[in-house]
MARLUMDO-115375 format. One record per residue (C-alpha): residue number from 1; residue in three letters; x, y, z. Coordinates in steps of 0.05 Angstrom, whole numbers, padded with zeros to 5 digits, always signed. Example, Ala and Ser with C-alpha at 12.3 -4.5 7.8 and 13.67 -1.06 7.14 Angstrom:
2
ATOM  pos  code      c1      c2      c3
ATOM    1   ALA  +00246  -00090  +00156
ATOM    2   SER  +00273  -00021  +00143
This chain:
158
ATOM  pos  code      c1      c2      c3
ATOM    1   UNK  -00855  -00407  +00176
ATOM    2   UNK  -00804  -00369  +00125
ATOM    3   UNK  -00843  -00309  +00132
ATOM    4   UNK  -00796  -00263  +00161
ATOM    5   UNK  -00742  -00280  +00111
ATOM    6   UNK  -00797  -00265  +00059
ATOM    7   UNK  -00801  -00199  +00078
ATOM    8   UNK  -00745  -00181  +00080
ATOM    9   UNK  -00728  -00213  +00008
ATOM   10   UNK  -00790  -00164  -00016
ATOM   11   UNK  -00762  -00099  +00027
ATOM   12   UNK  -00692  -00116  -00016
ATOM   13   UNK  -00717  -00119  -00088
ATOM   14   UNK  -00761  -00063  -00077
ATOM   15   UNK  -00702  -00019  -00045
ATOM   16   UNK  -00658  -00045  -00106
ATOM   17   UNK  -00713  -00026  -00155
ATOM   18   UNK  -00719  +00053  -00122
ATOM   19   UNK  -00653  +00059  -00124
ATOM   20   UNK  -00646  +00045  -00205
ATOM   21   UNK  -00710  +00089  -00210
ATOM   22   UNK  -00683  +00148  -00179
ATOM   23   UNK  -00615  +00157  -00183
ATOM   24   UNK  -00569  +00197  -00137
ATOM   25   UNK  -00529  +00257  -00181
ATOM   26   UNK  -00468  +00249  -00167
ATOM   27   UNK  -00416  +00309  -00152
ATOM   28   UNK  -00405  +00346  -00213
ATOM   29   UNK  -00345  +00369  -00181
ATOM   30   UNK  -00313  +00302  -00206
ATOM   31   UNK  -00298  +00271  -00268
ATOM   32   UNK  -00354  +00218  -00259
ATOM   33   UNK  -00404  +00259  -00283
ATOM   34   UNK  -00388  +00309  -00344
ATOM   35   UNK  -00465  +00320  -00360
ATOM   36   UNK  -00529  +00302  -00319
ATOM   37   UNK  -00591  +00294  -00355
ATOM   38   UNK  -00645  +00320  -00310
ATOM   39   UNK  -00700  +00285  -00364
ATOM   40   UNK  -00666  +00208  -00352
ATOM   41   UNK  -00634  +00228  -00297
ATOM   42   UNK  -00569  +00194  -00314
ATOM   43   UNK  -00495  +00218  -00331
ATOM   44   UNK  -00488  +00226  -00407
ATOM   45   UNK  -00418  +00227  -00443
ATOM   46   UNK  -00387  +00294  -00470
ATOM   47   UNK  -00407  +00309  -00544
ATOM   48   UNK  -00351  +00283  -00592
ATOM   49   UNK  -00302  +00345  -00599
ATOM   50   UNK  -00309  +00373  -00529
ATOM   51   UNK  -00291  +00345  -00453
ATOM   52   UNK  -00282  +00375  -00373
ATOM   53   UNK  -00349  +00397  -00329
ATOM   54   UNK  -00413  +00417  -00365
ATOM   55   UNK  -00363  +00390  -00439
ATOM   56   UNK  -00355  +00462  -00452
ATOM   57   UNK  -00288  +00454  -00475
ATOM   58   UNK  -00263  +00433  -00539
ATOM   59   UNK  -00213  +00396  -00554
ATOM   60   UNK  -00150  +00429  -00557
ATOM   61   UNK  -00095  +00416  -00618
ATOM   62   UNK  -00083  +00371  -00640
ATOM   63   UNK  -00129  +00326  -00606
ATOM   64   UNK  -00199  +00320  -00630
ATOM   65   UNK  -00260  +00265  -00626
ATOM   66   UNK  -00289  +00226  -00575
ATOM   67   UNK  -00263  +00243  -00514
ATOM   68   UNK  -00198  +00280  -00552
ATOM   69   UNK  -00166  +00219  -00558
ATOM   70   UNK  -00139  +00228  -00630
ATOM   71   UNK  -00096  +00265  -00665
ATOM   72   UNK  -00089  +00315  -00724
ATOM   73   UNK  -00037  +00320  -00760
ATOM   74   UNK  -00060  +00381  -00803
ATOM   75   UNK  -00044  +00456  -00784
ATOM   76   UNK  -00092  +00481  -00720
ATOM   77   UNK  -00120  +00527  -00774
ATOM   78   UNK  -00147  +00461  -00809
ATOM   79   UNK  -00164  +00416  -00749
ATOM   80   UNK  -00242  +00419  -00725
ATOM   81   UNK  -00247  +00394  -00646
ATOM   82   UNK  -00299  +00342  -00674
ATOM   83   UNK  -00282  +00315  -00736
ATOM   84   UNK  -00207  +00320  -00744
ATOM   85   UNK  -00169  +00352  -00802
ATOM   86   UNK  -00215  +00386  -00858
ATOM   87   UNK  -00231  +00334  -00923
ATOM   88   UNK  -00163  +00318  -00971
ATOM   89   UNK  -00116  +00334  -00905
ATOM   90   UNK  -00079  +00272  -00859
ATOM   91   UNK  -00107  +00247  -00802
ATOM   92   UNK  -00072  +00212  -00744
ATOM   93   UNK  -00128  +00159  -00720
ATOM   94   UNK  -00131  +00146  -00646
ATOM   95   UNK  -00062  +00118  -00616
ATOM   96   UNK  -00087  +00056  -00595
ATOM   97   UNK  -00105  +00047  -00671
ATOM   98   UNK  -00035  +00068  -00697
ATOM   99   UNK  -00001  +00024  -00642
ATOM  100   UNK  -00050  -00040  -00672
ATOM  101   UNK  -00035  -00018  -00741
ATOM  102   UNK  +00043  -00009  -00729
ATOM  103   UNK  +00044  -00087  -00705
ATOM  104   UNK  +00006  -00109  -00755
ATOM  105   UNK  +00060  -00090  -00806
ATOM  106   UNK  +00013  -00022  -00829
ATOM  107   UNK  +00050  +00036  -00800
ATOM  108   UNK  +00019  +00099  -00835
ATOM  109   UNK  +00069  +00139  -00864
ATOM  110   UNK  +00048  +00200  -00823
ATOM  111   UNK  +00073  +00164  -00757
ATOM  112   UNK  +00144  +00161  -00742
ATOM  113   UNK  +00146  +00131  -00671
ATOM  114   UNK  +00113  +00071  -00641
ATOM  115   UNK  +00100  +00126  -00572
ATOM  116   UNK  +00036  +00137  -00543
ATOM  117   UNK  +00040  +00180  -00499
ATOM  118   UNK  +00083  +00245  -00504
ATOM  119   UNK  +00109  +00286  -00437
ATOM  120   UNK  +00079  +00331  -00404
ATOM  121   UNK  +00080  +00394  -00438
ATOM  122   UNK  +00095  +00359  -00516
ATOM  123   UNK  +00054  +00344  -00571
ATOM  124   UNK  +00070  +00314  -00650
ATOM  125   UNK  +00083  +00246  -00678
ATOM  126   UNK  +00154  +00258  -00640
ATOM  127   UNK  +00136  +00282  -00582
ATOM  128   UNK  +00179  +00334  -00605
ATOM  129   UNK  +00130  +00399  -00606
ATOM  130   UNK  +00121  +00446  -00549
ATOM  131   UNK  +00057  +00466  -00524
ATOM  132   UNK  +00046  +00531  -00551
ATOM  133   UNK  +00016  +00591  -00514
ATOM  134   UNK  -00034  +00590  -00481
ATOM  135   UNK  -00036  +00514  -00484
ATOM  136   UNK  -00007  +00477  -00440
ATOM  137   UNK  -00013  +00405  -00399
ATOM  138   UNK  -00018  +00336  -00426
ATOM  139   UNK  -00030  +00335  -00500
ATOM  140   UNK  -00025  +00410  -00498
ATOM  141   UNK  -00097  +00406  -00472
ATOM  142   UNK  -00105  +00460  -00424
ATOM  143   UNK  -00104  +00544  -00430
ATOM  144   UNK  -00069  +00587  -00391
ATOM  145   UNK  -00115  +00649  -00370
ATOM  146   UNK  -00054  +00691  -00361
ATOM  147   UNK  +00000  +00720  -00405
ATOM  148   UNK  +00050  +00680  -00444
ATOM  149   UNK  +00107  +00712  -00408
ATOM  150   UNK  +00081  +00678  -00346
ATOM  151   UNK  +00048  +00607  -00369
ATOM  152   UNK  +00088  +00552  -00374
ATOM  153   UNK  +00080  +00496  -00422
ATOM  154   UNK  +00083  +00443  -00373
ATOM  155   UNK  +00043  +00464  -00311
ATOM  156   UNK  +00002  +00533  -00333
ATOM  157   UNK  +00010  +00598  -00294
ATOM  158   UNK  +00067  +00615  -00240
């Protein structure tokens, strides 16, 4: 009677099921996928301390962690891509946290402004530092690949 309806509830789950089995890769062009994991096969996160294609970058200063979303606010001498500023040296946590913290009456002394994002091209608790050669970008998190007369801290190479 409901036969045909049946079958095609069956021919559903089982596509549904496939599809979870044996997932597509997507373009690695993008930012959907940073790693594919040939053994899952799934799309894995960068490791903490490192983002773009293949996560062969590491964070650039002052940003470090997961994803590069915090901030040190150490020398670049002292700041690991991973972990943040070495043992006994400030940390900034992530800027979400400070901006909690801040409302919550707990502003660390380190951080002087309730920003959270900086320009283009700036870095610091101010917003106030340039992006030193060859960094450039947002957060200062992108290298120029050509000489510091010609890379501008805002947009790279002319």
């Amino acid at each position: 009677m409901h036969y045909p309806f049946l079958l095609c509830l069956v021919c559903a789950l089982s596509n549904a099921q496939l599809s979870e089995q044996n997932p597509v890769k997507p373009n690695t062009n993008t930012n959907q996928c940073k790693i594919w994991n040939e053994m899952l096969p799934k799309c894995e996160e960068c490791n903490v301390g490192f983002f773009g294609i293949n996560c062969s970058i590491p964070c650039r200063y002052p940003s470090y962690g997961n994803k590069c979303q915090s901030l040190c606010n150490c020398l670049e001498i002292d700041c690991h891509p991973a972990t943040g500023c070495k043992d006994g040296l400030p940390t900034i946590s992530s800027p979400a946290a400070v901006l909690i913290s801040s409302k919550q009456g707990n502003t660390p002394e380190l951080f002087t402004t309730n920003k959270i994002e900086c320009p283009v091209g700036y870095t610091g608790n101010q917003c106030d530092i340039r992006c030193r050669y060859p960094s450039f970008g947002y957060l200062c998190q992108f290298a120029c690949n050509c000489s510091k007369e010609r890379c501008n801290f805002t947009k790279g190479c002319d």
